[in-house]
KOLNULO-768272 format. One record per atom (N, C-alpha, C, O): residue number from 1; residue in one letter; atom name; z negated, y negated, x negated. Coordinates in steps of 0.02 Angstrom, whole numbers. Atoms other than C-alpha are relative to their C-alpha. Example, Ala and Ser with C-alpha at 12.3 -4.5 7.8 and 13.67 -1.06 7.14 Angstrom:
BEGIN
- seq type atom pz py px
- 1 A N 0 59 -45 $
- 1 A CA -390 225 -615 $
- 1 A C 0 -60 -45 $
- 1 A O -33 -59 -97 $
- 2 S N 3 59 42 $
- 2 S CA -357 53 -684 $
- 2 S C -37 -55 39 $
- 2 S O -45 -110 14 $
//
This chain:
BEGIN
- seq type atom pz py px
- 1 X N -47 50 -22 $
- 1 X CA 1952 739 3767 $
- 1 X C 68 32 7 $
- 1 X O 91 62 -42 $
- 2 X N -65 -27 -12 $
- 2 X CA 2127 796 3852 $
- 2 X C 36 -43 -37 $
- 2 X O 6 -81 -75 $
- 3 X N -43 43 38 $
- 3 X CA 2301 709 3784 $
- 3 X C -9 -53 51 $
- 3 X O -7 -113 35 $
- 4 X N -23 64 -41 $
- 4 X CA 2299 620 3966 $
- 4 X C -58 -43 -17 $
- 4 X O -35 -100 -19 $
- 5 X N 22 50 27 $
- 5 X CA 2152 525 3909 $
- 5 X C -7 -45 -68 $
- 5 X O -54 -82 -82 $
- 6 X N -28 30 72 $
- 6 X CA 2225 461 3733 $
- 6 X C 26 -71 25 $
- 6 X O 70 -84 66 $
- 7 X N -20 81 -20 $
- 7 X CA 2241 279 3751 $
- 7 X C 87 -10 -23 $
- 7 X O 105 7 -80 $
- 8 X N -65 -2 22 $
- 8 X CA 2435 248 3749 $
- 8 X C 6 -25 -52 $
- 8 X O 53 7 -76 $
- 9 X N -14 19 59 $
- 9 X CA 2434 150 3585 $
- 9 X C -22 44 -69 $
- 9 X O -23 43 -131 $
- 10 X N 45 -45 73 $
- 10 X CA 2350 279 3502 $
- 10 X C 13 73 -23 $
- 10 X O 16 113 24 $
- 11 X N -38 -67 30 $
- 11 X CA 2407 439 3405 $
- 11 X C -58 63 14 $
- 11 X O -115 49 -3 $
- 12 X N 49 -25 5 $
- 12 X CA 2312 588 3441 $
- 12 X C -52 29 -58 $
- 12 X O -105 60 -50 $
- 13 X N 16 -19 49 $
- 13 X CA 2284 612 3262 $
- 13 X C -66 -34 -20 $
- 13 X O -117 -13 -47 $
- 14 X N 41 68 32 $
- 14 X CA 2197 443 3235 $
- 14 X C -65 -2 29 $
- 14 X O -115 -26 2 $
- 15 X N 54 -11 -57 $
- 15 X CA 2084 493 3410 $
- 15 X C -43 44 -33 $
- 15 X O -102 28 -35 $
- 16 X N 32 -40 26 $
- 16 X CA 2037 655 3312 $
- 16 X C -16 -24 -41 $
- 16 X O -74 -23 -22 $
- 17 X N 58 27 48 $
- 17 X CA 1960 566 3154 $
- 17 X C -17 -53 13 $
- 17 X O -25 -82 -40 $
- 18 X N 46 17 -27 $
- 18 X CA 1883 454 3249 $
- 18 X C -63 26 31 $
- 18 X O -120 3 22 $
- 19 X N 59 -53 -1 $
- 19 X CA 1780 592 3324 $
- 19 X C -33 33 -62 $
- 19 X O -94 33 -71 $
- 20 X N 26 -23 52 $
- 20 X CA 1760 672 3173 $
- 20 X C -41 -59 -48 $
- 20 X O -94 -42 -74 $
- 21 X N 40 48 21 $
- 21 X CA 1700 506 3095 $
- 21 X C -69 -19 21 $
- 21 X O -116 -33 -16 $
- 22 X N 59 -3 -17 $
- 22 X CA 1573 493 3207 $
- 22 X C -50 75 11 $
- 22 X O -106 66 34 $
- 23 X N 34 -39 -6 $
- 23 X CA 1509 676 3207 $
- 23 X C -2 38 -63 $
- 23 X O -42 84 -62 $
- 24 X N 15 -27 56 $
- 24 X CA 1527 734 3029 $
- 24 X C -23 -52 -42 $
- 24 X O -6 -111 -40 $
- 25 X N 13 31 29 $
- 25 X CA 1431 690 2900 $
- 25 X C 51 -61 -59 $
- 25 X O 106 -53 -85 $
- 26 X N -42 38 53 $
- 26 X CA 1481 540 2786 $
- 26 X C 31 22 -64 $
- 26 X O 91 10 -71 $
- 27 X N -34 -37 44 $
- 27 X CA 1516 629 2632 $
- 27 X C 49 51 -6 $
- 27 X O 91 60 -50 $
- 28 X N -46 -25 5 $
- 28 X CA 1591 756 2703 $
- 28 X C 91 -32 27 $
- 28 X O 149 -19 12 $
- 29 X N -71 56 -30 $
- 29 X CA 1719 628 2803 $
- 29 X C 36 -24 -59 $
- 29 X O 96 -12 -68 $
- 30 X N -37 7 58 $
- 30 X CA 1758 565 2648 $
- 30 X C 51 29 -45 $
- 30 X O 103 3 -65 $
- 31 X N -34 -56 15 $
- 31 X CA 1814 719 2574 $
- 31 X C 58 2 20 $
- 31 X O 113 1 -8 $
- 32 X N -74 -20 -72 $
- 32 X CA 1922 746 2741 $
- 32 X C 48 -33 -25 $
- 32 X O 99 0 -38 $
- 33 X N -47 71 -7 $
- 33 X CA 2017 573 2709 $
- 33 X C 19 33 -82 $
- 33 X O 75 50 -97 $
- 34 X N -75 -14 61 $
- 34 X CA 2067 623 2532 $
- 34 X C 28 47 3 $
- 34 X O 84 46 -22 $
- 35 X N -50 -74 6 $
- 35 X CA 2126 795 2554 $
- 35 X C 45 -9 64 $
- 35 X O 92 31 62 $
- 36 X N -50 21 -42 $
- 36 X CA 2222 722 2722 $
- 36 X C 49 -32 -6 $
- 36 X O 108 -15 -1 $
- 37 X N -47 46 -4 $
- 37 X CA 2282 571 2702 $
- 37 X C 66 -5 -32 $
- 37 X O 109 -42 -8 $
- 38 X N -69 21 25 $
- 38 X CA 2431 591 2577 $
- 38 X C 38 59 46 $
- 38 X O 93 41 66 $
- 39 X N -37 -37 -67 $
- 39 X CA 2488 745 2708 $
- 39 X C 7 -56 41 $
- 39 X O 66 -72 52 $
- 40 X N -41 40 -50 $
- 40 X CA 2484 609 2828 $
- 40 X C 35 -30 -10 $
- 40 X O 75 -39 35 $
- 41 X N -37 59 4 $
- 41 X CA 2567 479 2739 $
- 41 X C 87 46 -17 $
- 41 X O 143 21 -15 $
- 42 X N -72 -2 14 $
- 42 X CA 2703 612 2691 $
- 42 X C 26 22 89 $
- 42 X O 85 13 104 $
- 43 X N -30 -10 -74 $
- 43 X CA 2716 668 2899 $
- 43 X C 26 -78 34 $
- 43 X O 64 -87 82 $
- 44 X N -27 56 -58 $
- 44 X CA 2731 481 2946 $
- 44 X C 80 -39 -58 $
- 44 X O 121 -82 -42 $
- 45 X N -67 31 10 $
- 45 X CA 2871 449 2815 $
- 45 X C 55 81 -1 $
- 45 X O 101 89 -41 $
- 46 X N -58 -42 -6 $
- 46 X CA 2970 604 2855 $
- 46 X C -3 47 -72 $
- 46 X O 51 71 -87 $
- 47 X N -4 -29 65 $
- 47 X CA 2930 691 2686 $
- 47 X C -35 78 -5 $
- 47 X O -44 105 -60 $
- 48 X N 79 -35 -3 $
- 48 X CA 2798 835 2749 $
- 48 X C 51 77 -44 $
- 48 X O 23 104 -91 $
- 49 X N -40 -54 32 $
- 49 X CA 2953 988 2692 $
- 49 X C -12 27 -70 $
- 49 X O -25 84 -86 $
- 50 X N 9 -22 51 $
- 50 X CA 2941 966 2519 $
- 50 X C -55 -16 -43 $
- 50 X O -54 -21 -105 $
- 51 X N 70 -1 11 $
- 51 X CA 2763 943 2510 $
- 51 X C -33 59 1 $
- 51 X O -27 97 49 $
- 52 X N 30 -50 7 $
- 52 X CA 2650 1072 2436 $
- 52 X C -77 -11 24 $
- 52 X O -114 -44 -12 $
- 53 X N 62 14 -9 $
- 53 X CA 2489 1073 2528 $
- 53 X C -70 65 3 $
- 53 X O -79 120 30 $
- 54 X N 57 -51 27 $
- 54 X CA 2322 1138 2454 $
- 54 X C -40 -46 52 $
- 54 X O -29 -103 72 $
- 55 X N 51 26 -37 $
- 55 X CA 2168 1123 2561 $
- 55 X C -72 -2 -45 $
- 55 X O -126 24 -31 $
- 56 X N 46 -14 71 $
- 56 X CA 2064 1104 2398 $
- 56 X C -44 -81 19 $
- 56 X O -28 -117 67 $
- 57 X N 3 42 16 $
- 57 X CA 1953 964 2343 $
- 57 X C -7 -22 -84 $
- 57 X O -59 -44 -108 $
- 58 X N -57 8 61 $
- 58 X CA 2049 943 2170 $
- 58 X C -73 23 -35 $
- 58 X O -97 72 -6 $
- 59 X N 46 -24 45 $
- 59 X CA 1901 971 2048 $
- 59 X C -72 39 38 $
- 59 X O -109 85 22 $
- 60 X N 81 -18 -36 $
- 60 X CA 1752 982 2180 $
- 60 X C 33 52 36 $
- 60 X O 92 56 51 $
- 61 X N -3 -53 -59 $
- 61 X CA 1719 1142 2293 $
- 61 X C 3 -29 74 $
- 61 X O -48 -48 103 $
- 62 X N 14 23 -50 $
- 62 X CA 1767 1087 2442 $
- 62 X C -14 53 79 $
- 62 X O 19 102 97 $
- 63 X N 35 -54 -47 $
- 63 X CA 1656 1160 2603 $
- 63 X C 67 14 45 $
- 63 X O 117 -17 61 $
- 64 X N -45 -6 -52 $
- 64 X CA 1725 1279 2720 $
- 64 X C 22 -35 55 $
- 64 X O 82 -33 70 $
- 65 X N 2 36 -38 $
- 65 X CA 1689 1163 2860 $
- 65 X C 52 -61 -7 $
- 65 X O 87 -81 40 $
- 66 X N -64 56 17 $
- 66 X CA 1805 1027 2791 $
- 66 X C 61 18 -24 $
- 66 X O 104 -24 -37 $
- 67 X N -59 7 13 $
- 67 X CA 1937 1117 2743 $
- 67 X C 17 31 90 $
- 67 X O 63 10 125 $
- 68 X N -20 9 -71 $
- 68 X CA 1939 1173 2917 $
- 68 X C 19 -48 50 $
- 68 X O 68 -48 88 $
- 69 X N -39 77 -13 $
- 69 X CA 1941 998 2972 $
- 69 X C 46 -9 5 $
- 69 X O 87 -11 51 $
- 70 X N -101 24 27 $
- 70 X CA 2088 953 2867 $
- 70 X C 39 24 26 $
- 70 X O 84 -12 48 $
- 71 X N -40 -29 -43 $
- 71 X CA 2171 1087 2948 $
- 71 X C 27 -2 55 $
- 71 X O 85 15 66 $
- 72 X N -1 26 -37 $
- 72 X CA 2148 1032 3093 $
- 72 X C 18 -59 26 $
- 72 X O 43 -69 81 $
- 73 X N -24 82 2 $
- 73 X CA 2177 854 3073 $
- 73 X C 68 5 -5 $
- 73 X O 105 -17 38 $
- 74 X N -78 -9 -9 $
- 74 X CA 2350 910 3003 $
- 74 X C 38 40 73 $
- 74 X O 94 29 97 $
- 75 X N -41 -45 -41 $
- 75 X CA 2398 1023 3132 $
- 75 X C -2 -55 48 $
- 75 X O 56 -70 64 $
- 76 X N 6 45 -57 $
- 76 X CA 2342 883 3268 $
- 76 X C 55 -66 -18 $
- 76 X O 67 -104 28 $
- 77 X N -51 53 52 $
- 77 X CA 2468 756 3156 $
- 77 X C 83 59 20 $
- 77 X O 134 49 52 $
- 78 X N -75 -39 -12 $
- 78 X CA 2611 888 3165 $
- 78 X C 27 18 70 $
- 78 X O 85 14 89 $
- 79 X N -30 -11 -73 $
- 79 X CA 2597 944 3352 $
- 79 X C -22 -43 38 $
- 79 X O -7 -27 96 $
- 80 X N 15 40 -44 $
- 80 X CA 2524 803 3431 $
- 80 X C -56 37 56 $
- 80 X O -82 4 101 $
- 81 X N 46 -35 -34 $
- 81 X CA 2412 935 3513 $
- 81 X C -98 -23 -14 $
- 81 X O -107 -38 -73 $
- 82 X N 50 -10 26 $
- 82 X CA 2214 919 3506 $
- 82 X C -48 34 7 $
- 82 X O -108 21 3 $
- 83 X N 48 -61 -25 $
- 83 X CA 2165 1093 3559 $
- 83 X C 20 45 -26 $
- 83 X O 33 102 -6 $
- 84 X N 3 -70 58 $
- 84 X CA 2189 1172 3403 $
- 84 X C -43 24 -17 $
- 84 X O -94 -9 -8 $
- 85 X N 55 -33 21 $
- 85 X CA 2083 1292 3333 $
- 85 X C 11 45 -64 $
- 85 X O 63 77 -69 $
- 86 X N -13 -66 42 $
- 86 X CA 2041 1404 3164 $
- 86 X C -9 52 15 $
- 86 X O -50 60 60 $
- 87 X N 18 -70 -47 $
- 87 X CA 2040 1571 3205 $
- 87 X C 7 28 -82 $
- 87 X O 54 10 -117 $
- 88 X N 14 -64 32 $
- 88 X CA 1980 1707 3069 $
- 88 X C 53 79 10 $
- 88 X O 43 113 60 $
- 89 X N -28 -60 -25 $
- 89 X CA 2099 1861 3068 $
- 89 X C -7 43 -69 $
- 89 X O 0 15 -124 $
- 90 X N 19 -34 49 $
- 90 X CA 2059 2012 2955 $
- 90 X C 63 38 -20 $
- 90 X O 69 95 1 $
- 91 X N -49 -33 51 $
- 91 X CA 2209 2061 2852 $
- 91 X C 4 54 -35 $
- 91 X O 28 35 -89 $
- 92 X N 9 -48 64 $
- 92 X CA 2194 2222 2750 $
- 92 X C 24 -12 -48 $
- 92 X O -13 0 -95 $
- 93 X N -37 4 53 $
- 93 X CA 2322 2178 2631 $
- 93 X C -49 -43 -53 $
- 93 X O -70 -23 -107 $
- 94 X N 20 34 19 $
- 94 X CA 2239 2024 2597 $
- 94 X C -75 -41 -1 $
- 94 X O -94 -86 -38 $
- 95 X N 50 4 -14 $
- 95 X CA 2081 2010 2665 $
- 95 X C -11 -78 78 $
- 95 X O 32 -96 119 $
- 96 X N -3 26 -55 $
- 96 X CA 2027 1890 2794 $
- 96 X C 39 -61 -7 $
- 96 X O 39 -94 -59 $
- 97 X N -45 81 20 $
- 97 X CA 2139 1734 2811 $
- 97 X C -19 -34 85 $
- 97 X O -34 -11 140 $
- 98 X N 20 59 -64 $
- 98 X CA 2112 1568 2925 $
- 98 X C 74 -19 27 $
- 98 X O 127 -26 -3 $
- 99 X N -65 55 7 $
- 99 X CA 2234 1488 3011 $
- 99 X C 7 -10 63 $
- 99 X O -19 28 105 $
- 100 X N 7 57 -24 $
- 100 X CA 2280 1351 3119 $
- 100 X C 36 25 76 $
- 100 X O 97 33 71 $
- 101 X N -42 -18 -80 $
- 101 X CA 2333 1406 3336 $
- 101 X C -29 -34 30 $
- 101 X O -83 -61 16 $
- 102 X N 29 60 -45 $
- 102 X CA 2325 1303 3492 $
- 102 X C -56 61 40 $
- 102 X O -76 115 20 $
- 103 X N 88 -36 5 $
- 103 X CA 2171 1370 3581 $
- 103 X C 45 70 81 $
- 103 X O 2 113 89 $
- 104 X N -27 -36 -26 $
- 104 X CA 2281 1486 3718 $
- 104 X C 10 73 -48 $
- 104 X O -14 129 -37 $
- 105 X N -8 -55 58 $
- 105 X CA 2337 1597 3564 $
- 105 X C -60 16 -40 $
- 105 X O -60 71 -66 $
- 106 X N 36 -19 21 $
- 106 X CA 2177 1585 3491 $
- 106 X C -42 47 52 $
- 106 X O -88 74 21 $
- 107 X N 29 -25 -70 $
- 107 X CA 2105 1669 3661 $
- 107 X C 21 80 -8 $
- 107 X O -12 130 2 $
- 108 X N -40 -71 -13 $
- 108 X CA 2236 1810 3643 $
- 108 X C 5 34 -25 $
- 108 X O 56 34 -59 $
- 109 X N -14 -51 47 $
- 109 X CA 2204 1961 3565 $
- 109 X C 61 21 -40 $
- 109 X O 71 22 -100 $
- 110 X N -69 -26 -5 $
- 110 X CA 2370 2025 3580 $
- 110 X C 48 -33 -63 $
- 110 X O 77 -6 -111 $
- 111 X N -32 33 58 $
- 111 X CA 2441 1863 3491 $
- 111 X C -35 -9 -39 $
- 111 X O -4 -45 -78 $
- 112 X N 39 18 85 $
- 112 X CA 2329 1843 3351 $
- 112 X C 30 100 -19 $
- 112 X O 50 118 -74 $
- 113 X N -31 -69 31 $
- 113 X CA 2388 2034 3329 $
- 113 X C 65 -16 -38 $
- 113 X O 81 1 -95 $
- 114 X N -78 5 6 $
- 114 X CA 2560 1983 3321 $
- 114 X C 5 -52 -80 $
- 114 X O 46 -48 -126 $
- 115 X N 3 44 53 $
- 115 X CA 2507 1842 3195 $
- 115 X C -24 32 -59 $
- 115 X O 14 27 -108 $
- 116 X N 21 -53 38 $
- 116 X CA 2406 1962 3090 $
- 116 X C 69 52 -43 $
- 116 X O 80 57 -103 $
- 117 X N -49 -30 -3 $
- 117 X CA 2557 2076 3103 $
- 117 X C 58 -35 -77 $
- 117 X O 66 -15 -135 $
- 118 X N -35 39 26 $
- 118 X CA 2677 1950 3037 $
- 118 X C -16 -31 -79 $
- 118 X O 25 -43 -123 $
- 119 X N 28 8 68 $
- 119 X CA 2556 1902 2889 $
- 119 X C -4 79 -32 $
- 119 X O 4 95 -91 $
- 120 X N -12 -94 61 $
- 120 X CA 2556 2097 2826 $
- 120 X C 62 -5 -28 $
- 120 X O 72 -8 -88 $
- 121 X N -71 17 26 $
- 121 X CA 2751 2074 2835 $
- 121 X C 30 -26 -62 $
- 121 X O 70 -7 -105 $
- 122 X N -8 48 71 $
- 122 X CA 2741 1929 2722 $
- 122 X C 4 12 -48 $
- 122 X O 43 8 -95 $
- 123 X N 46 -29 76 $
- 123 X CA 2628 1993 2618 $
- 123 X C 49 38 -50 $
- 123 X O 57 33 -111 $
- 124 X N -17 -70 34 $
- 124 X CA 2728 2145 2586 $
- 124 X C 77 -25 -37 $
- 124 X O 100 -8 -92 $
- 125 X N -61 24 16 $
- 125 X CA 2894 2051 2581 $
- 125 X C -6 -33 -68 $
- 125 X O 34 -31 -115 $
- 126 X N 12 31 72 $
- 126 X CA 2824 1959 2445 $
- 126 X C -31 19 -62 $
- 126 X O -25 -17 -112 $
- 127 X N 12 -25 48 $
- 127 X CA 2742 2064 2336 $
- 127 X C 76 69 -16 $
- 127 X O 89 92 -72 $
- 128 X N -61 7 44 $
- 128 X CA 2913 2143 2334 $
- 128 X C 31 -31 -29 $
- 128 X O 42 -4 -83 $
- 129 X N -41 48 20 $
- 129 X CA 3014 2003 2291 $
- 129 X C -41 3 -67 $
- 129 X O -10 15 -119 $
- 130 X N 14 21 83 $
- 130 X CA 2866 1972 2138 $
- 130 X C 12 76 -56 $
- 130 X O 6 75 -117 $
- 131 X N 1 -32 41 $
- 131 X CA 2894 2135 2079 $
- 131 X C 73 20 -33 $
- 131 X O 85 49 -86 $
- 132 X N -80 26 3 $
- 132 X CA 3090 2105 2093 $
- 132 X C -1 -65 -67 $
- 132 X O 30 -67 -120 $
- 133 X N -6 46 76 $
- 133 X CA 3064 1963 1969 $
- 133 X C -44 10 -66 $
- 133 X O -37 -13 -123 $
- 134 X N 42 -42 65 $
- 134 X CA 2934 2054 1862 $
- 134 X C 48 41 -57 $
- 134 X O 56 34 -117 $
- 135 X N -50 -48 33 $
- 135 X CA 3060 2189 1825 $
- 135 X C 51 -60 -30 $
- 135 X O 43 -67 -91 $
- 136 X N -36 40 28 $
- 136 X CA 3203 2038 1799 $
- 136 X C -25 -29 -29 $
- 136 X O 1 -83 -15 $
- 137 X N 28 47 31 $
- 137 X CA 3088 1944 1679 $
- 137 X C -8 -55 29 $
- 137 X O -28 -101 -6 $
- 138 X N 14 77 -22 $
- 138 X CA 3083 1798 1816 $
- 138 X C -70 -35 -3 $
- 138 X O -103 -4 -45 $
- 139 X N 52 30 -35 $
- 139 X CA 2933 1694 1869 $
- 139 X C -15 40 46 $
- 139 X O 24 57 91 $
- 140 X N 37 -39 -60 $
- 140 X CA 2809 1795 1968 $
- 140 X C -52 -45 42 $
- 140 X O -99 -32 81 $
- 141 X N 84 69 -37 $
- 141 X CA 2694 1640 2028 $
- 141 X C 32 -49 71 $
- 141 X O 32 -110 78 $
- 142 X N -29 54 -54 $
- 142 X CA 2782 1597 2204 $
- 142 X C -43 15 47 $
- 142 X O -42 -14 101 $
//
């Protein structure tokens, strides 16, 4: 389904778990809706900044398949887009990591390089900084 066929009263977020309601299983839909919904409720009151979001399901293992979902569901909630995609990129630092592009960038070698790229950066930026607060006795758990 494109955006131009999104019924005007309707969010494309709400369009995407509707599909997903009808094509994933019930249990796992369930899942979806709790590890979503308080992300959504903090994107529709303006709060999503100082929200920490885990793609967990709090005590239970929750499947790869659904946290991919969720991911998805959020990202389709944040950009109004619904031709996002996970894309797999293999990290050395860190090993393989997922993460959330519209489906143009997921296509593009080049930019998933650049994204890759940018996550080594991180990485590295930040295991300086923890060893910057190691040495100062700070908190190393950011």
């Amino acid at each position: 389904m494109s955006e131009s066929e999104i019924p005007p009263e309707s969010r494309p977020v709400d369009v995407y778990l509707d599909l997903l309601r009808v094509r994933m299983d019930t249990e796992d839909y369930r899942l979806l809706l709790r590890v979503v919904e308080p992300v959504l409720e903090a994107i529709d009151e303006h709060r999503l900044s100082g929200l920490d979001l885990a793609l967990d399901g709090g005590d239970e293992e929750l499947p790869q398949e659904v946290r991919d979902e969720a991911a998805l569901v959020i990202a389709t909630a944040v950009t109004g887009r619904m031709d996002n995609e996970v894309v797999e990129l293999e990290v050395d630092e860190t090993g393989p990591i997922r993460v959330v592009t519209d489906a143009a960038t997921a296509a593009d070698p080049s930019r998933l390089g650049e994204i890759a790229d940018f996550i080594r950066d991180r990485h590295r930026q930040n295991e300086e900084l923890r060893g910057i607060a190691e040495a100062s006795g700070l908190p190393t758990d950011f």
